[in-house]
N, C-alpha and C positions, 0 to 999 in steps of 0.2 A: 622603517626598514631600509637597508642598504636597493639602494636602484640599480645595481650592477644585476642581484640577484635576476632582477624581470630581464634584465638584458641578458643573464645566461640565457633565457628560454627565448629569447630573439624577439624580443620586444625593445624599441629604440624610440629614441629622443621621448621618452616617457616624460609626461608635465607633475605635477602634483601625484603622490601616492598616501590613500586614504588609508591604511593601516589598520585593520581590528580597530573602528570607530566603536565608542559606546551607540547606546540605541537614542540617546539622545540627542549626538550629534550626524549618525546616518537619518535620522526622521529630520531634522533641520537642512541636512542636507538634499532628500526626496521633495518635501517643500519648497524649498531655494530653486532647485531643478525642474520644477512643475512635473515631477513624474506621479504626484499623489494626491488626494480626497484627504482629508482629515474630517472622520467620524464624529457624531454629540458625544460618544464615547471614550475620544481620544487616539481609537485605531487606527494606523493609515489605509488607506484604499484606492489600489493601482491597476492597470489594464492590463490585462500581456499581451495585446494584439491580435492579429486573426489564428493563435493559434492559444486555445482556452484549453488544452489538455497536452500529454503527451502526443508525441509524433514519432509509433512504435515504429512503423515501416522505413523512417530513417536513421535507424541505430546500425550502428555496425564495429566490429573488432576485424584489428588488424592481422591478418594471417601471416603470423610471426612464431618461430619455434621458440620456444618449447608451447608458450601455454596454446597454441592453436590445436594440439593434441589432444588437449583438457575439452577444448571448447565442442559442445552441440550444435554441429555447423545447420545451419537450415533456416527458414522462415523467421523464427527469433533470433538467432544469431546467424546475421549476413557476411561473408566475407570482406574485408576491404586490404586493395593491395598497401605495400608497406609505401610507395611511390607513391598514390593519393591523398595517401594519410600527410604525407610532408608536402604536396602540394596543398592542402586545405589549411595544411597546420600554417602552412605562408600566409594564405587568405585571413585568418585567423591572427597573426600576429600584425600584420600591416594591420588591420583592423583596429586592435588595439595600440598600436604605437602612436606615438606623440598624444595621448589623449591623457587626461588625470585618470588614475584606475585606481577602484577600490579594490583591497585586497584583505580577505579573511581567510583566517587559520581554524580549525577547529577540530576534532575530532570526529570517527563514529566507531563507536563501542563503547558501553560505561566499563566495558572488562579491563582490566591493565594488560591482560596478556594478553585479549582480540582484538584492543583498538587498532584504529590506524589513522595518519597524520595527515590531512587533507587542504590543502589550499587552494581557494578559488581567487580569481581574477576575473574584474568583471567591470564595464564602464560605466554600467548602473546603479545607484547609490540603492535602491530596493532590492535586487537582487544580492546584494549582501547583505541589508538586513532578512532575507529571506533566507540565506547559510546559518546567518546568524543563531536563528529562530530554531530551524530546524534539527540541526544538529548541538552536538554537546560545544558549551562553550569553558575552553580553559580558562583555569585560573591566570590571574597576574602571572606568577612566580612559573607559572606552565609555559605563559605566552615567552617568558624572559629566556627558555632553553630552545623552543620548539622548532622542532627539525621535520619537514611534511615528508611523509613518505608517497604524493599522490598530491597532483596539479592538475587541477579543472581550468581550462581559458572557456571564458566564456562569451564568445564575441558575437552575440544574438544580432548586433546587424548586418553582419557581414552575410553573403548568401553565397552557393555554389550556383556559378554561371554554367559551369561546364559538367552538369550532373548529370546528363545525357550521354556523354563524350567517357565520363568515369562509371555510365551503366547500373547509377544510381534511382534511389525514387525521384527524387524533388530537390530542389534547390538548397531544402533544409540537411543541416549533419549534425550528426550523433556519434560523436567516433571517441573508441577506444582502442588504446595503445598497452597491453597490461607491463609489454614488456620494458616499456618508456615509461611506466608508469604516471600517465596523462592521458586526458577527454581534451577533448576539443569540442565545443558547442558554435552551430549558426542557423541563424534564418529562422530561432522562435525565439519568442521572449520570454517561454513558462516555465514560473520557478520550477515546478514538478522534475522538468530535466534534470537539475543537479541533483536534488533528492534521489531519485531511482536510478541516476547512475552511478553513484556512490554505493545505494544497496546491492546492484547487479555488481560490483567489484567484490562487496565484502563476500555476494553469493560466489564466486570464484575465489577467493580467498580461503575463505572457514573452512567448504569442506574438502579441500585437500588436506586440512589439518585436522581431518575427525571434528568439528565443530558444525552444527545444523543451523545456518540462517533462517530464518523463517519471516515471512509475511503474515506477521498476527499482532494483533494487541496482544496485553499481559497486565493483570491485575494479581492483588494478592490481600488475603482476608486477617483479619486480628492475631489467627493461630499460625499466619505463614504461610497457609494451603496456596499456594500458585495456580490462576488458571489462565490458558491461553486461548485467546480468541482468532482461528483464520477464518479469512473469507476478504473477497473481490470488494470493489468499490461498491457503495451501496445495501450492503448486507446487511450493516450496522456495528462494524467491529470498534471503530470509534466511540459510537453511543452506548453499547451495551456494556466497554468497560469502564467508561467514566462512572463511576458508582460511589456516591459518597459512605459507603460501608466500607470500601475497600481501596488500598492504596493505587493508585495508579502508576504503572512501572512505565507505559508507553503505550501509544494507541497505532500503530504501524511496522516497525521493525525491531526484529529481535536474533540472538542469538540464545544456542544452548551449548554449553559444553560439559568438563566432569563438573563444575562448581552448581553450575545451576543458569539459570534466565537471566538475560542483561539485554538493555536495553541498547538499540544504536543510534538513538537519536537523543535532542537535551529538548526536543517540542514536538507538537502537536500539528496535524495539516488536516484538518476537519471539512467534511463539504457542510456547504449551510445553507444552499436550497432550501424552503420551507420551514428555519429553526424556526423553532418555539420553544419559547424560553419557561415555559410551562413542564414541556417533556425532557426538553435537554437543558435547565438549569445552570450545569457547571458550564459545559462550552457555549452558551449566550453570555455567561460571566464571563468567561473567560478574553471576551474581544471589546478590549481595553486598550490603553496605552501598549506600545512595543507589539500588539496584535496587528497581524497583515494580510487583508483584504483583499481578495481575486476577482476581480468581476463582475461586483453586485452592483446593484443601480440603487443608487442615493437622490435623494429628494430634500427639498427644504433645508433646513441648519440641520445638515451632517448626518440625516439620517437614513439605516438600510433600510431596502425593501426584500427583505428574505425571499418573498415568493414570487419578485421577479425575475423568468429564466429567460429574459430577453436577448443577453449577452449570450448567455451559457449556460444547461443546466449544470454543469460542473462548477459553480462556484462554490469558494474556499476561503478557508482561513488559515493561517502557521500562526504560531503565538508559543514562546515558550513552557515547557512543561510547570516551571512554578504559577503559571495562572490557575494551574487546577488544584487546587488548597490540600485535597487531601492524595499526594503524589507521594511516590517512594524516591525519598532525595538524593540514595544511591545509583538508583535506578538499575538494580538488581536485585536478586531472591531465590529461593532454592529451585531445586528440579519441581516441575508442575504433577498437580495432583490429578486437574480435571484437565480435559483438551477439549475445544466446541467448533465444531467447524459451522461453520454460518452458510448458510444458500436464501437467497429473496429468489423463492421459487413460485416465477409469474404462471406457472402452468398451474398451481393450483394443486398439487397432489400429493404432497411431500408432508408428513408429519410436523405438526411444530417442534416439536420433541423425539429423538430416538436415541436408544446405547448401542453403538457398533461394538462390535466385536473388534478383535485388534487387526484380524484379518478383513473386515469389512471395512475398521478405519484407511488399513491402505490403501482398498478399492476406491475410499471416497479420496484420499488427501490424491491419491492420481488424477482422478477422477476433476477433481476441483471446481464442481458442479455451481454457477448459480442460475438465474434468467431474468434477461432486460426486454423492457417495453418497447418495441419498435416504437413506437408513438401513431402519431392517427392520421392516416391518408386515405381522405373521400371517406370518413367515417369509418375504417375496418381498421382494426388493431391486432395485434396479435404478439404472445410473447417469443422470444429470441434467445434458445439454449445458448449458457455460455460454460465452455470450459478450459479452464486456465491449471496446469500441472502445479500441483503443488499450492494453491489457491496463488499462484505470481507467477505463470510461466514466462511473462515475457520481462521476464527480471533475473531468469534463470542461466548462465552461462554452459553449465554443465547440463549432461540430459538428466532430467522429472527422475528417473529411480537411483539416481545418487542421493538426493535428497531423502527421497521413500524410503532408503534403505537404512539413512541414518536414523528417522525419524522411528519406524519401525525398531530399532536396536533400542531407541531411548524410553521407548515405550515399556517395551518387554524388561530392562532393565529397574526401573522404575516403578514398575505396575503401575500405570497411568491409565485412570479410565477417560474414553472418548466418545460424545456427544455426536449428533450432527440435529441442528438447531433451524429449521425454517421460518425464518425473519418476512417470507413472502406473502402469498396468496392464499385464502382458504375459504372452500362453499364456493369454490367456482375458480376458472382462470381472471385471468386482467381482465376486465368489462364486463364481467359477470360475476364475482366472487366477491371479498373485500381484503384488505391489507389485514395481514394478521395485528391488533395491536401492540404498541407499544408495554402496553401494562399484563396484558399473556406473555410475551415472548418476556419481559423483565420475572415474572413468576417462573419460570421453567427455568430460566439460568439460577436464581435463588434456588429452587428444588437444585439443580446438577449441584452449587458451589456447598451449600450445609444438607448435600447430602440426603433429603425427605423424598427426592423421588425413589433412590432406593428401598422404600419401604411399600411401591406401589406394587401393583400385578402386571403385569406387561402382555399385551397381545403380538400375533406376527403378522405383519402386514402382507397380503397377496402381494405378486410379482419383487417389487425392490425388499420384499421379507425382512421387517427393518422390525428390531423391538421399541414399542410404543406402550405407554402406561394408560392404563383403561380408565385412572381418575389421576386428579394431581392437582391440590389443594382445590382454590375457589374456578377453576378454569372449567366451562362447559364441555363433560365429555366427548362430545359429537365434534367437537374440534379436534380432540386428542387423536382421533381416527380418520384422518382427511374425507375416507370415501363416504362417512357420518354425515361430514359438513355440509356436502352436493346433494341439492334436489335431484336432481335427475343422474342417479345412480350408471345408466348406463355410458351417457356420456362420461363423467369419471372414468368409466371403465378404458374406454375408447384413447382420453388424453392419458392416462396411466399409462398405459399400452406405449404410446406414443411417445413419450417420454422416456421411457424405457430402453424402446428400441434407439434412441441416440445416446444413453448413454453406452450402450453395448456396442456402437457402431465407431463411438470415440475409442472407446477401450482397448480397441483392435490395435492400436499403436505401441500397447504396453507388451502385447504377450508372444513378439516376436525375439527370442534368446534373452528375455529378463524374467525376474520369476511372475510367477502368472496369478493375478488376483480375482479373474473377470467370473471366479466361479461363486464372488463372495458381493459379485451385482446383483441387479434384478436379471428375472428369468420370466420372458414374458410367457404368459400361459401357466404357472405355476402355481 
């Protein structure tokens, strides 16, 4: 590439520029750099420093007209002035000048008519194979015209000293320019960054144009049937749509528009805590050569230790989508048939199976229900309501019922039925119950995808009044009915209750001047 271009965005006495390297001479180059672990398997495997996840609280967009009108100023999105933004964007560029910089180009959207044109910069030879990875990579003959609509710098060691002074969190930034059309990254090194802030763009993009981004996987069966999987880290939207039955469109981000399902990424970003290559088969396969490793702890000649969360329990992998054999290589498909929304609910109460209603679906897609394990201090555990709008609020630039409302249209359009699928806890909360397994929760999605749970009887659950099938193939029915699975009936009764009341406490957010769903929640006492 011409070096003038880096020098428009103010970047000077640039050394060497690495250009759209194949994957075989960015891994040569992560090795040569000592930034990587090469796996028995071939995968490489890199640190990102004291910061092993996103760093929501230092996101921020720039309060610039027009799009600052668009934007749900608050908590998820922070204001930052347009003066700071070009102060950090300095820190940022000196940062990267005179250094060799890799520079990848790539797409997100498989749509022709929703992609858009993204180019990162970055001084780390794995952080572009990590663009790489995750997103769609153009052909040759793409790369020979390609014009970016959207530049990432991403100058992870550069830090804000003066992030006190600018009334910020932390020294770290996350900053978005929609109307410059560029991020600027400092002070982490987790690929996660560039990923979700490319999807929080495309969520500010699409649905000003009638188009529903979504946080879900998407799979799709022999006959076409599309179904979409949302739900939060942990759920299992990754695992339960990797299915060798069924094509894989993408396991993270997607849009919908009049065509149908498209995926926005060309790879996968899997956590791999605890794989077992037993239960998740394809993504154990799948981390190989050109696979990229987050944080796992390796022992002996090159090998992981899955189950150690020493580092982080968030460890990960990206690896592109041809790892998984049986992918859809357009990576799109028609409007969806089925919808599942996913909850790992640590409380213990939540059916592993239910059919929402379409007014009840909106209740939950606001709703955006799961729960995390606080973990064990002095022996006491306890699990930790989480609720995220839309199952991604904080990826969300616009307010939660912009979405809800698109999602809602496409539904009713469509006649699309919707699930909501407890991947969590059952026969008790966390320390007393057990994880639902893998081989139930894989039974209930087969029943939703061909369709055999519509043939069951359905009861209605007290309080969250949710319809639940009384049998459903080889799955023990006392499961099917959470408050079955609990010895002790009345405590059930008590965490039910309790659970309840937060989510009708969250709810309260939605039913002030938007339309009102909270009468299609639970009702405690009912």
């Amino acid at each position: 590439m011409n070096v003038s271009e880096l020098e428009s965005i103010g970047l000077k006495n640039v050394g060497k520029v690495f250009h759209n390297l194949s994957y075989d001479e960015l891994i040569q180059h992560e090795v040569d750099n000592g930034e990587c672990a090469v796996t028995k398997k071939g995968a490489t495997a890199v640190d990102t420093g004291i910061f092993t996840g996103r760093s929501p609280k230092d996101k921020y967009f720039v309060d610039r007209d027009p799009s600052n009108s668009h934007i749900a100023w608050g908590d998820v999105n922070q204001k930052v002035s347009a003066e700071v933004f070009d102060e950090l964007l300095a820190v940022a560029q000196e940062q990267l000048s005179g250094k060799d910089l890799y520079v990848t180009d790539v797409f997100c959207g498989s749509s022709a008519a929703s992609k858009r044109s993204v180019r990162f910069v970055s001084e780390i030879a794995w952080q572009s194979h990590f663009v790489k990875n995750m997103f769609i990579r153009p052909s040759s003959a793409e790369l020979e015209v390609f014009k970016h609509d959207f530049t990432v710098l991403n100058a992870c060691k550069a830090v804000n000293d003066k992030w006190k002074e600018h009334g910020m969190n932390s020294e770290v930034f996350v900053l978005f320019d929609v109307e410059r059309n560029m991020a600027i990254i400092g002070g982490t090194w987790y690929g996660g960054e560039m990923k979700k802030g490319i999807f929080s763009m495309m969520n500010y993009w699409l649905p000003l144009e009638g188009k529903l981004p979504m946080h879900c996987s998407a799979n799709v069966g022999k006959d076409g049937d599309t179904a979409l999987f949302f739900g939060l880290s942990g759920t299992g939207k990754t695992t339960l749509s990797t299915d060798p039955e069924r094509a894989l469109i993408g396991d993270d981000e997607h849009g919908w528009d009049n065509h149908g399902v498209f995926n926005f990424e060309g790879g996968c970003y899997a956590k791999v805590i605890n794989l077992d290559e037993k239960s998740e088969p394809e993504i154990y396969g799948a981390i190989k050569t050109n696979a990229l490793l987050e944080n796992v702890v390796m022992y002996g000649e090159g090998e992981v230790d899955y189950e150690d969360s020493s580092k982080t329990e968030n460890t990960r992998v990206s690896y592109p989508i041809e790892h998984i054999a049986n992918h859809k290589t357009d990576l799109m498909a028609s409007h969806p048939k089925n919808i599942i929304f996913l909850t790992a609910d640590a409380f213990g109460v939540l059916p592993p199976v239910s059919k929402l209603t379409r007014d009840q679906a909106m209740y939950y897609f606001l709703s955006g229900y799961t729960a995390k394990v606080a973990g064990t201090e002095r022996g006491i555990t306890e699990p930790v309501a989480t609720f995220s709008a839309c199952f991604g609020e904080a990826f969300l630039p616009l307010h939660p019922t912009v979405y809800a409302k698109l999602l809602g249209e496409k539904i009713d359009h469509h006649n699309v039925n919707v699930y909501l699928v407890n991947t969590g806890w059952t026969g008790g909360k966390y320390g007393v119950g057990s994880r639902m397994s893998i081989k139930d929760t894989r039974a209930c999605i087969t029943a939703i995808l061909d369709g055999s749970i519509n043939k069951s009887e359905f009861n209605t659950t007290k309080t969250f009044r949710l319809q639940v099938p009384t049998t459903l193939g080889d799955i023990n029915p006392d499961i099917l009915n959470p408050r079955n699975a609990w010895a002790d009936k009345d405590e059930f009764d008590r965490t039910r209750d309790e659970l309840a009341e937060m989510f009708i406490e969250n709810y309260k957010r939605y039913t002030d001047g938007h339309e009102d769903y909270s009468s299609f929640g639970p009702i405690v006492g009912s």
